[in-house]
C-alpha positions in Angstrom: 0.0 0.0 0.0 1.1 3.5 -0.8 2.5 5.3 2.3 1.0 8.0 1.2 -2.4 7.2 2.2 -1.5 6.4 5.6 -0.6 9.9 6.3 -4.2 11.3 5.4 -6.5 12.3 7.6 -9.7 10.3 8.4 -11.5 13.2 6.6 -9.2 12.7 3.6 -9.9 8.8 3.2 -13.7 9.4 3.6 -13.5 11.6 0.5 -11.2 9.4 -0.7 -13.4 6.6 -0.4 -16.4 7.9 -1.8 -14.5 8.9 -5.0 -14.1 5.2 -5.5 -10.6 4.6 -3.5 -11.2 1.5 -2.0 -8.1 2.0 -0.1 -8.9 4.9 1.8 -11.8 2.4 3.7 -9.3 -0.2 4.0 -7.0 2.2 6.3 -9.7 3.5 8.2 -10.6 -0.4 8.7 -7.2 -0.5 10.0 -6.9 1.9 12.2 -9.8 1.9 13.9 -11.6 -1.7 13.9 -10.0 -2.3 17.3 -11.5 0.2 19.0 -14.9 -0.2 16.8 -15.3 -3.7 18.1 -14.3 -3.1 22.1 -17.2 -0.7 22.0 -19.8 -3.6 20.7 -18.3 -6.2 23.1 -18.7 -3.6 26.4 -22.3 -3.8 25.5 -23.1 -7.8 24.0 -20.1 -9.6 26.2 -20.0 -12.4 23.7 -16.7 -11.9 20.9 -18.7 -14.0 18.6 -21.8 -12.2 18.6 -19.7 -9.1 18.8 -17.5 -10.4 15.5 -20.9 -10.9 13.6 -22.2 -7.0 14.8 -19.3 -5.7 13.9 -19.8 -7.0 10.2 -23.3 -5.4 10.7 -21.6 -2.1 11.7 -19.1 -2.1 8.3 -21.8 -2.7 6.6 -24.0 0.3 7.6 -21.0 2.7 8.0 -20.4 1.6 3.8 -23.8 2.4 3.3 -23.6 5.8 5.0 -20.9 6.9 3.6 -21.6 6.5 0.3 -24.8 7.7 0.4 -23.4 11.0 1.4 -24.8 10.5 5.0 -21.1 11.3 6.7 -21.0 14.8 7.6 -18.5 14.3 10.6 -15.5 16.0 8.9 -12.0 14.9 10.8 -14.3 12.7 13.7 -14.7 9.5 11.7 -13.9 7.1 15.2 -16.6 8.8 17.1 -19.3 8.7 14.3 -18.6 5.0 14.0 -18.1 4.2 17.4 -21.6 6.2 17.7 -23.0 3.5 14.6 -21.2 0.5 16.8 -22.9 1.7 19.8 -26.5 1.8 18.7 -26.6 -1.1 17.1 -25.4 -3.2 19.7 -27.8 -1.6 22.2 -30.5 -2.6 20.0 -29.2 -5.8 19.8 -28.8 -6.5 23.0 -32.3 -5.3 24.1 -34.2 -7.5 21.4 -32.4 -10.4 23.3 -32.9 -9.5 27.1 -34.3 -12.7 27.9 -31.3 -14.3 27.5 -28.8 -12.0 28.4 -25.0 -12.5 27.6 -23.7 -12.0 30.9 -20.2 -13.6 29.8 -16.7 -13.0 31.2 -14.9 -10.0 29.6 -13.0 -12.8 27.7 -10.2 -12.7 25.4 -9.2 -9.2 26.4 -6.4 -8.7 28.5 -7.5 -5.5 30.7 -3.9 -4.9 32.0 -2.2 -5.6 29.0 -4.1 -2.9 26.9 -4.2 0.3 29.4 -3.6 3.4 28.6 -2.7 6.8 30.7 -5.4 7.9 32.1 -5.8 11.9 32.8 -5.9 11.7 36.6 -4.8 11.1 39.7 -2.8 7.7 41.5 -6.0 6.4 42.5 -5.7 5.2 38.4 -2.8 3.3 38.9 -4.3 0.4 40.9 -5.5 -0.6 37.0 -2.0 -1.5 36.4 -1.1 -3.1 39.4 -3.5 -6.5 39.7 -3.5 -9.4 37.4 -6.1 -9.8 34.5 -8.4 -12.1 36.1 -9.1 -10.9 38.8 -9.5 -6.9 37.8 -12.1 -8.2 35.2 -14.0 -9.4 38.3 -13.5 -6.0 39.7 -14.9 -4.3 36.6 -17.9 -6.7 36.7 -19.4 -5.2 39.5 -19.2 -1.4 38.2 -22.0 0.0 37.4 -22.8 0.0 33.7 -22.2 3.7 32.9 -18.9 3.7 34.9 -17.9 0.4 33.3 -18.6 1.0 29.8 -16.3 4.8 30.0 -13.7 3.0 31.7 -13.0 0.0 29.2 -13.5 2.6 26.3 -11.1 4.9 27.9 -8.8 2.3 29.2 -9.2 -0.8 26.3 -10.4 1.4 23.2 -8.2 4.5 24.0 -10.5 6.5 23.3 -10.3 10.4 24.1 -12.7 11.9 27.0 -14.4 13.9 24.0 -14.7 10.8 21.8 -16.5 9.1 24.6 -18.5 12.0 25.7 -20.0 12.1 21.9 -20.6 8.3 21.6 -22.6 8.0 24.6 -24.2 12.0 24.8 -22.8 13.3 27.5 -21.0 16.2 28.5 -17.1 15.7 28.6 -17.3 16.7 32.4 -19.5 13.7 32.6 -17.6 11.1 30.9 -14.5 12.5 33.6 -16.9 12.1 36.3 -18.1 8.6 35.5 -14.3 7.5 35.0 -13.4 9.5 38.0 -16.0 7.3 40.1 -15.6 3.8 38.4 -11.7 4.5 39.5 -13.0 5.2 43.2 -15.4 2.2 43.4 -12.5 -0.1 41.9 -10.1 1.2 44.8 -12.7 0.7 47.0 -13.2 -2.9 46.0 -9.9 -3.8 46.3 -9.4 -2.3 49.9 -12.8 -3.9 50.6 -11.1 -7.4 49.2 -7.7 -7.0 51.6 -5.7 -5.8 48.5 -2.9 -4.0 48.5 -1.4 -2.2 46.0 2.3 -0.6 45.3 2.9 2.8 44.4 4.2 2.7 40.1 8.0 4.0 40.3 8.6 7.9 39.0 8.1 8.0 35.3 6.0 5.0 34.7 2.8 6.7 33.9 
């Protein structure tokens, strides 16, 4: 692939795209389809009913965009997380009955976080093993959950998250600000202890 393309900006492979540069979807594809598909598996909890939304999501964000319907210049990640978001809401509603109440599975929480914009309350994310910080996580509450694996798992921005879920970015902070709390909490509740990162390391 020309390295070119993989200096434009999302903006510029939209319009790239929709001028019949096949391409310029493929590098979006590959830029963002990690984060696209951590956003549907926070809601659904299964990978493979999150592998076959996340087909559903290309599909519809195609469509979209060569309909003309993307008007998001320079925010492609938070119009498609957006797309991602809805549909696996209405997914997972239709299916309520039998909810997918699985483990946060293949992902490896500590292995994937990133700096946070806070205080060293964060750091305890860094300092337990996998397995049992995904038990941790479990008992969040939803809203608190779902900004911390975006922010923590998908990377995404504060202002990225505050547009996918319609909040205020004050609110996205707050939610991450308490889910951090509540996980410190649970920990000193469970006898943990944790150490304090060496200088630098954040």
């Amino acid at each position: 692939m020309d390295k070119a393309i993989l200096r434009l900006t999302d903006h510029e492979l939209v319009k790239g795209y929709m001028s019949g540069r096949d391409n310029c979807f493929e590098v979006l594809l590959t830029r963002y389809k990690s984060k696209i598909f951590t956003v549907i598996y926070l809601i659904v909890k299964d990978k493979n009913t999150a592998e076959d939304l996340f087909q559903d999501v290309m599909i519809k964000i195609v469509r979209m965009i060569r309909a003309g319907k993307y008007n998001e210049e320079g925010k492609f990640l938070p119009w498609a997380a957006r797309i991602a978001r809805n549909l696996a809401i209405d997914f997972f509603r239709k299916n309520q009955k039998s909810p997918l109440q699985r483990e946060l599975g293949d992902f490896d929480m500590l292995g994937n976080m990133g700096k946070y914009e806070g205080g060293p309350d964060e750091n305890i994310i860094k300092d337990e093993t996998g397995r049992y910080l995904r038990g941790l996580i479990k008992q969040l509450p939803d809203k608190q959950r779902e900004v911390l694996i975006m922010r923590s798992y998908a990377d995404l921005s504060f202002k990225e998250i505050a547009e996918i879920t319609n909040v205020s970015i004050n609110t996205a902070l707050g939610r991450m600000r308490y889910a951090l709390i509540n996980l410190k909490k649970l920990a000193d509740d469970a006898g943990l202890t944790y150490q304090k990162p060496q200088h630098g390391t954040i």
